[in-house]
N, C-alpha and C positions, 0 to 999 in steps of 0.2 A: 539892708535887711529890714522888711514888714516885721512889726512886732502889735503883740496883744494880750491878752493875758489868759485865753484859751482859746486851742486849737481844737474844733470837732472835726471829726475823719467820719463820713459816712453822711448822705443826703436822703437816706429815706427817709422814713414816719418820726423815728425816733429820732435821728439827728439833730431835723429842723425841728422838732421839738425843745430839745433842748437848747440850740441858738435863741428859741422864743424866748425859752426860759429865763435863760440868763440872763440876756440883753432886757429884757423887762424889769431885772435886777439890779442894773446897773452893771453889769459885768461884763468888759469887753471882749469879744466873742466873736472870730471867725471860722465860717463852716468850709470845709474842703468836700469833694464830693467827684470821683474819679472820672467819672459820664457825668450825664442830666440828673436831675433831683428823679428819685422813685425810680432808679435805674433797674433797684433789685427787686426784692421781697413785696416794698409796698404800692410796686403796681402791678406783678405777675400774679395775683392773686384772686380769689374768687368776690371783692368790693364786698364781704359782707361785713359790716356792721353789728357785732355779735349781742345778743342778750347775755348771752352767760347759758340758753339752752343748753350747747353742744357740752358743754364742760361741767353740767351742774354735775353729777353721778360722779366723775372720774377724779373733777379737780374743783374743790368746792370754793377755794380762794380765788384763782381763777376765774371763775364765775360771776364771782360777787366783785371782784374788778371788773368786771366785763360789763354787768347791769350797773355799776355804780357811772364808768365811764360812758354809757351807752347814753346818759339819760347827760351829761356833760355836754359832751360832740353834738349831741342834736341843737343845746344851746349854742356853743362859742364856732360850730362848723357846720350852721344849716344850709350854709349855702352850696356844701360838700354832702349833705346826706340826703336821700329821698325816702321819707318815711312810708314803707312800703307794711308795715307787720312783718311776723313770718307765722307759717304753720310749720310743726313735727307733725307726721303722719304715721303710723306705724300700722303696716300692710300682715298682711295674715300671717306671713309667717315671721314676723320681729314679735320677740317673748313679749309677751304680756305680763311678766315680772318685773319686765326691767320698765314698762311703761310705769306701773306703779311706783318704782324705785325711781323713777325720772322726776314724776310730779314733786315727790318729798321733796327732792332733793331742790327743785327750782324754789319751791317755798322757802326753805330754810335758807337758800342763799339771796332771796329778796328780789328773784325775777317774778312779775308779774306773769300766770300762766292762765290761763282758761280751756275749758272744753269748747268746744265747735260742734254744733249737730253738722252729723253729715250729708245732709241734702242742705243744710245750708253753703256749707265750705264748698260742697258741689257747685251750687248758684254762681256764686264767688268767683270760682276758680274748676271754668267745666273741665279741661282738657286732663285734669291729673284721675290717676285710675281711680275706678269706680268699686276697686276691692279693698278698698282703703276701709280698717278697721274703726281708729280712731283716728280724732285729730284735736290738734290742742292751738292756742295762739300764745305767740310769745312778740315782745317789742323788737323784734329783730328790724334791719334798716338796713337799705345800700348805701355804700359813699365811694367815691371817686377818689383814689389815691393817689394821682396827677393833681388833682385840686386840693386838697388838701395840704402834700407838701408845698406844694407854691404859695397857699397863701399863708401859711406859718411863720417861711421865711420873707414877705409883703410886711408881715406883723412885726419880725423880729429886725428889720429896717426900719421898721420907724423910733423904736428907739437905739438903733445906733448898731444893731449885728448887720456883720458882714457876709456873703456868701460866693464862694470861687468854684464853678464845676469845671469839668474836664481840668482837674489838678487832681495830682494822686500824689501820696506822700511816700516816699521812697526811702527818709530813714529818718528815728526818732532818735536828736541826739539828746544827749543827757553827759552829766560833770556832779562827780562825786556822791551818784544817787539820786540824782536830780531833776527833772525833766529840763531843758534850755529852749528848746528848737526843733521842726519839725523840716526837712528839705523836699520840697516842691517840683513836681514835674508836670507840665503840660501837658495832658495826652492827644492833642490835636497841634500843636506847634513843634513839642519838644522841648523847648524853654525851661529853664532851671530856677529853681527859686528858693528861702529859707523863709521860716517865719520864727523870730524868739518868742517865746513863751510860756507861762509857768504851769501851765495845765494841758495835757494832752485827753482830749476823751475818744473812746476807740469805742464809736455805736456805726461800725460798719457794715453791720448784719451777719451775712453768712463767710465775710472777709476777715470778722474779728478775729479770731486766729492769725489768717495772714499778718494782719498789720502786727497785733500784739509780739506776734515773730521776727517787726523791723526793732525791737527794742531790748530781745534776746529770751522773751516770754511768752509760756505756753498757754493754751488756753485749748481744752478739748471742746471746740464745736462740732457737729454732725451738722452739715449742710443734708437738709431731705428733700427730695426732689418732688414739687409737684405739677400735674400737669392739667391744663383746663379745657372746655372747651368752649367756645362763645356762637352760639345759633344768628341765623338770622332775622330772629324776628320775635316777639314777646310775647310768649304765649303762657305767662303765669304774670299777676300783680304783683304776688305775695314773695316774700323768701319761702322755701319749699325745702324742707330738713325730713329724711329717716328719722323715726325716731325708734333709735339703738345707737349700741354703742356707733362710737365712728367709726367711719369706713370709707373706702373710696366710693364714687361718685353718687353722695350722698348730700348734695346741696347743691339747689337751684336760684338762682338770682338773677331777680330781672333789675338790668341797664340801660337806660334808658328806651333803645329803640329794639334791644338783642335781649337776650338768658345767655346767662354763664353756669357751667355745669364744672362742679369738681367736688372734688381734688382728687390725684392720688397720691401715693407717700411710700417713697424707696429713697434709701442712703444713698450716696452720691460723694466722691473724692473732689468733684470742682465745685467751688458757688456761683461759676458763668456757666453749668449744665443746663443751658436755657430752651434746648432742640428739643421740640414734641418729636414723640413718633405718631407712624400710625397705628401700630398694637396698641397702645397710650390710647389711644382715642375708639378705635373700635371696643376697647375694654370698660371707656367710660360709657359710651351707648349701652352696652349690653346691660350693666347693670344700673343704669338712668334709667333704661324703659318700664323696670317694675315700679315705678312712682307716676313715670309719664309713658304709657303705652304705644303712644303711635311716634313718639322719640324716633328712631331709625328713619323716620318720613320727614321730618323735617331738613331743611336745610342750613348747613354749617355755613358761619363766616369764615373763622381760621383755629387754628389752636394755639393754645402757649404755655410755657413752662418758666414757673418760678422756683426758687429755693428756700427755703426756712432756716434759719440758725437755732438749730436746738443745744442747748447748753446741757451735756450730760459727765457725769462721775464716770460712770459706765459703758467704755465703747463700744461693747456689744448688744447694747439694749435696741429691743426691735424700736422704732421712730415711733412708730403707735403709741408707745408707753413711755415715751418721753412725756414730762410736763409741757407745757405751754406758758409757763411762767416765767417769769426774768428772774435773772442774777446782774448786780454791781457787786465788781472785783476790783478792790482797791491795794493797786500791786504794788504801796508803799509796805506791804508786808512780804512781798520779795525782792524787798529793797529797791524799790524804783519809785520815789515820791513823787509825785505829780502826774502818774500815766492813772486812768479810771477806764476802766470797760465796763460794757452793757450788754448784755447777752440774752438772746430768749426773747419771751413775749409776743404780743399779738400786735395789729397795726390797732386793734379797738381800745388796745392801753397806753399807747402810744405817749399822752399826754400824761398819763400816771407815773410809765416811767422816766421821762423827762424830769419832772419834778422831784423822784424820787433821784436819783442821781445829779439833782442840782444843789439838791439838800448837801449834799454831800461835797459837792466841787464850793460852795458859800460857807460850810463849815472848814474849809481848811484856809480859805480865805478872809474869816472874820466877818464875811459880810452878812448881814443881818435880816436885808430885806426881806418878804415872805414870798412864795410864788404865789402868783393871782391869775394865771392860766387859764385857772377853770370860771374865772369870771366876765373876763373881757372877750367878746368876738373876737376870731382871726383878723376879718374884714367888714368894713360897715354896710349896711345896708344901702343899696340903691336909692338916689331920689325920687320921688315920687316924679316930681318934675322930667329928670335925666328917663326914666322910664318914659314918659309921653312923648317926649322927643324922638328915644329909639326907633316906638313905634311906626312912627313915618318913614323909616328907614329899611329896617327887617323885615323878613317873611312875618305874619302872622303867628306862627308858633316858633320861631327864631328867635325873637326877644327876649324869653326868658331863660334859653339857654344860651342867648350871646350873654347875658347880663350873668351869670352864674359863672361859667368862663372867663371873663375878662376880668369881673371885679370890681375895681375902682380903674383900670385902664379904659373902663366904657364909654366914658367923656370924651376919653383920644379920640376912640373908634366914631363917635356918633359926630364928631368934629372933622373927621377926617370923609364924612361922607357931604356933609354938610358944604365944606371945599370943592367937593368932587363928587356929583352925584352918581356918576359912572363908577364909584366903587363901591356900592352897594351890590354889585352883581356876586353871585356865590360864585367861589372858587369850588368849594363842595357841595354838592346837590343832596346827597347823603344825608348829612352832618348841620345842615344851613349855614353855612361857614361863608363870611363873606368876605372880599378882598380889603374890605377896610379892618376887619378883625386878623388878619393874616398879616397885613403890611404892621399893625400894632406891636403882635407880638415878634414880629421878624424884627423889628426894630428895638427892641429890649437889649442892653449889652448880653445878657446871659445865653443869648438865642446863637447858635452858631450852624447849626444844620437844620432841612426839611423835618427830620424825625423830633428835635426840639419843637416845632411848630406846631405837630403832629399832637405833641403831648398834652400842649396846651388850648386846641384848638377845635381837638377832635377829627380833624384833616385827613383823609385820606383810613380812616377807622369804618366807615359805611362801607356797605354793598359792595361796590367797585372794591376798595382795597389800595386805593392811590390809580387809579385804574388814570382816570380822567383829571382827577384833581394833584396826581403828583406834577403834570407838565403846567397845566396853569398855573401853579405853587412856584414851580421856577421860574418862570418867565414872568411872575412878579419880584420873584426876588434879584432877578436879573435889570430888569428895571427901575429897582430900585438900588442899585448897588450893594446889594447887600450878604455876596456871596462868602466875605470875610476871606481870601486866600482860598477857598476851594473852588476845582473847577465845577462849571454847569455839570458836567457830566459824574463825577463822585458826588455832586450836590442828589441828583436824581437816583444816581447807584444806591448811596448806602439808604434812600427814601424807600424805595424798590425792594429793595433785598430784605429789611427787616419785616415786610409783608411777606414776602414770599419765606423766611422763616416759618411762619405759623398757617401760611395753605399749603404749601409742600406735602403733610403729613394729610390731607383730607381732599387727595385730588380722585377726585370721581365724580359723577354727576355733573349738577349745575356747573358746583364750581372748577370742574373739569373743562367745561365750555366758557367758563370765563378767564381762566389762565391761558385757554389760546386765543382768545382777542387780548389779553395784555402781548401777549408774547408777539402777534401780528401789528400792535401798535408799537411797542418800544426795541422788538428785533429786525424784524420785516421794513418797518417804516420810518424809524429813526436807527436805524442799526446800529442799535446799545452794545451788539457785541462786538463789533468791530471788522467786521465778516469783510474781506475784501474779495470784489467781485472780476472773476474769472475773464479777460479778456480778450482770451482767444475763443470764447463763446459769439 
């Protein structure tokens, strides 16, 4: 039996925040995580970066967590966030009271806001309507919630946390009140496993219910259902916010090479209600195009749906009017010492609430150290040097996003082309992903399927949709032995399928005519499905 002295259950924002934490404390610390890190909430989500705008009026602590954390992350997770601004815009017909009521409200909770003349915001940012009343700027920001949890948990390795995905915890034992042990399941093997331990922390997200339930305790979450959309092509700089109360598809955010449109928000009984539809998506057009006009004309990548853990008293409360705040429940007060859940919050507090719930797991434990989170980077900065090197390597505008992505693996990659100049070709044309950045992370013990790659790489995310770079993807990892017990073929399927999760709901158009070249290359021409052909033809 593995033993340590705290178990985290749950790999998103907050989990591997908390492994940081600890583990920077001295406190030894293994993270369990049922999939890949950011399976759930903190990568189905619209990557914004909040100010504390959307919250100031409704939720004023909220907020000023938001702009307190906002102006953090950009320090210790620059290499996670793209400082883009944002503008709130509010169109002819959002009240003019609540605009007022908006400004106060951003001053007193300490977000920086300004007015925008509007033939300038126009200059700026032509494509958004030109019936735009006002506009204001607030420090809103995108981040990569794939990058971010990966390099938390980079951070919280080096001093000494551990992190196990695809293990799900199947039962929390406990002896006379007490936490012991949590037992261990594989979800790609099967494989059985225990861990002794005197702390259990349940930051599963929209699961914490489930789990808190392997231990015989309740915990009223409301998983909310939300669904997004992501364009192909970027046609705002800015974060682009309604400014009114919230509502569905009221925030634009550009990503790197795409806009992401969302959200919307309905209750939901599962927290793997991950399937867009396409009412979901023509619902988020319709009312997207009163900010962006000619919306309907652009073209869609895919859609996707994530879930939120709202932590409510109330189970009938509509989701709208849930907080966005976190709860720690420390269920030594219904007798189970050692179990801590986390509940609620945003990914933008992500590090606040780590901290605050470490506070709490170092007080029952005596330990003393302080958290310093907010001061140390995730990851170091690139060398100047290791930078000049890439360059001879990479596409021209690849560099700085292979170097953003890799991290401190960059070395490998720029050494592994250096060996082998033929592996500077891109596996993604998209993405500028290249087979030395693929073979890197394929090779990390953590990495066991194409969609791992996917998350760290960027792979198979562009235009195509794995179109092209899913078979090269294999047939590297085929050559490099690296299939781990999966066949080539479930290696490509489950690559495949979780694409075609989020174009299913948006087939018309282009993307209409580009699921039947997938479908001609991986049915027609490697017959994925298995079609046996008729021989008495």
């Amino acid at each position: 039996m593995k033993k340590t002295t705290a178990v985290i259950i749950g790999g998103g924002a907050t989990g591997v925040g908390i492994l940081r934490d600890l583990s920077m404390r001295g406190v030894a610390a293994v993270l369990l995580e049922q999939r890949d890190l950011a399976y759930g909430a903190s990568s189905r989500f619209h990557g914004l970066l909040h100010s504390g705008g959307r919250y100031a009026v409704k939720d004023a602590e909220a907020a000023r967590e938001c702009a307190e954390e906002n102006a953090v992350l950009r320090k210790i997770g620059r290499h996670c966030v793209e400082s883009t601004t944002g503008y709130f815009v509010r169109l002819p017909e959002d009240d003019p009271a609540y605009e007022a009521k908006w400004v106060v409200a951003c001053q007193a909770a300490g977000i920086p806001v300004e007015p925008v003349d509007l033939a300038r915001a126009h200059r700026l940012e032509p494509h958004f309507s030109e019936r735009a009343a006002a506009v204001y700027e607030v420090p809103d920001a995108a981040i990569d919630g794939f990058r971010l949890c990966r390099q938390n948990v980079l951070s919280a390795k080096r001093y000494g946390g551990k992190m196990m995905n695809y293990t799900e915890v199947t039962s929390i034992e406990q002896q006379n009140g007490q936490v012991t042990a949590v037992k261990t399941r594989n979800t790609l093997t099967g494989e059985l496993g225990s861990i002794e331990c005197d702390i259990v922390v349940n930051a599963a997200g929209s699961w914490v219910g489930q789990v808190a339930g392997l231990a015989g305790i309740k915990i009223n979450v409301i998983p909310d259902r939300g669904t997004l959309i992501a364009f192909n092509h970027r046609f705002t700089d800015r974060i682009m916010n309604r400014l009114r109360p919230p509502a569905n598809a009221d925030i634009f955010v550009p990503h790197g090479s795409v806009t992401l449109l969302g959200t919307t928000s309905s209750p939901t009984e599962r927290p793997d209600d991950f399937t867009p539809t396409t009412e979901e998506v023509l619902a988020l057009i319709d009312e997207g195009k009163e900010l962006f006009d000619e919306l309907p004309r652009y073209r869609l990548l895919r859609a996707y749906t994530g879930t939120r853990p709202l932590y409510c008293a109330d189970p009938t409360a509509a989701t709208r009017e849930i907080s966005r705040n976190f709860v720690i429940l420390d269920h030594a007060k219904e007798g189970l010492d050692g179990l801590i859940s986390i509940v609620g919050g945003k990914l933008t507090t992500y590090r606040l609430m780590a901290e605050k719930i470490s506070d709490a797991i170092c007080g029952k434990l005596s330990v003393q150290a302080p958290c310093r989170t907010a001061e140390e980077a995730l990851v170091d900065d690139i060398a100047p040097e290791l930078m000049q090197q890439a360059k001879k390597f990479f596409p021209t505008a690849g560099v700085e996003l292979a170097a953003s992505r890799l991290g401190p693996d960059l070395a490998e990659t720029v050494q592994r082309i250096q060996a082998n100049p033929a592996k500077k070709e891109l596996v993604c044309e998209c993405e500028l992903v290249t087979l030395a950045e693929v073979e890197t992370v394929a090779h990390d013990d953590t990495t066991f399927t194409m969609s791992d790659i996917r998350r760290r790489t960027r792979m198979g995310m562009g235009t195509c949709q794995g179109t092209y770079c899913g078979l090269r993807g294999l047939g590297m990892m085929v050559d490099n032995d690296l299939a781990r017990g999966m066949t080539t073929e479930n290696l490509l399927r489950e690559f495949l399928e979780t694409r075609w999760n989020g174009i299913r709901p948006i087939l018309w158009g282009q993307q209409m005519r580009e699921v039947e070249l997938t479908r001609g290359i991986y049915g027609a021409g490697l017959n994925m499905d298995g079609a046996v052909p008729d021989e008495t033809e």
